[in-house]
Phi, psi and omega in degrees: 000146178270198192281137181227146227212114150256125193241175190149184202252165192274122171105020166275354197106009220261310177300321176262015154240018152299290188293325199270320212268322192301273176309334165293334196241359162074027195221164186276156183249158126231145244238083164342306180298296172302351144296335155305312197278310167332283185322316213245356192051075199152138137347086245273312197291355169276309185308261217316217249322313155242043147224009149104165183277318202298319178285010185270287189293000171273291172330305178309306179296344175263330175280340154309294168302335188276315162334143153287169205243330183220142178063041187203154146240158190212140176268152160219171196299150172284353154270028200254018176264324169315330202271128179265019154271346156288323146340315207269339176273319179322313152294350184256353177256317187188204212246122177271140199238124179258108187287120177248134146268170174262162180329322199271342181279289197325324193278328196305334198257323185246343186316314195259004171289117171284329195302330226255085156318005183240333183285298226293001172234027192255134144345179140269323163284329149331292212287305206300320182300284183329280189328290186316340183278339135335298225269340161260030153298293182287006192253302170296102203193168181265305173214165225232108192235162195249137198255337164330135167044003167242153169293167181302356216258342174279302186326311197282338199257329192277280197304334182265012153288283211299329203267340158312289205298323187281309194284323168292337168297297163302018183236000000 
């Protein structure tokens, strides 16, 4: 099977129905960001302070590429969608699976996280801004789930039905 790629804004949820989807489907999870922080020895909040967002999204797109392709799911940073050469592989490997919340979740879950630079001193509207310059990014996907008001265990049960349903549809 190929690699299923959960993507989404910082604080949909993508670590935890990452870990819920991997033991429902038996298969190993990984987490981009934290193989950055493995690799690089560093922080995600040390890279943005000293070497900047732009060496943080170069450091992504190679690890992204270094990932297996089969049998794994993998989670990634909630920017790793701006880039379409992270798109195009991710589409071109497996199936992106997008997770969404709404603004108010999203601020309710990252506003006071020191780990998320991009996050932890931003507005609801700051954030609401960022998202939106995101969203038809994040859009660009195999399926698109919306995470508002449901448990990890609905979430978990909805991607691997429609991606059942996407695998009968190719053959």
């Amino acid at each position: 099977m190929k690699a299923i790629y959960l993507t989404g804004f910082m604080g949909a949820g993508k670590t935890t129905v990452g870990e819920q989807l991997a033991a429902e489907m038996n298969l190993p999870v990984l987490d981009t960001d934290q193989e950055i922080i493995k690799k690089l020895n560093k922080t995600i909040k040390e890279m943005f302070e000293q070497q900047g967002e732009s060496f943080f999204r170069l450091e992504e797109t190679k690890i992204l590429k270094e990932l297996p392709t089969e049998n794994i799911i993998i989670t990634t940073g909630g920017g790793i969608v701006i880039k379409e050469e992270n798109r195009a592989w991710m589409k071109e490997h497996g199936h992106i699976v997008m997770l969404h919340a709404e603004i108010d979740t999203i601020y309710e879950r990252v506003h006071s996280d020191q780990t998320r630079p991009l996050a932890s001193k931003k507005s609801k509207d700051e954030l609401n801004e960022l998202y939106q310059s995101r969203e038809n990014y994040y859009k660009d996907c195999t399926l698109l789930i919306e995470t508002d008001q449901k448990n990890i265990e609905d979430i978990v049960k909805e991607i691997i039905t429609r991606l059942k349903e996407i695998e009968i549809g190719n053959r």
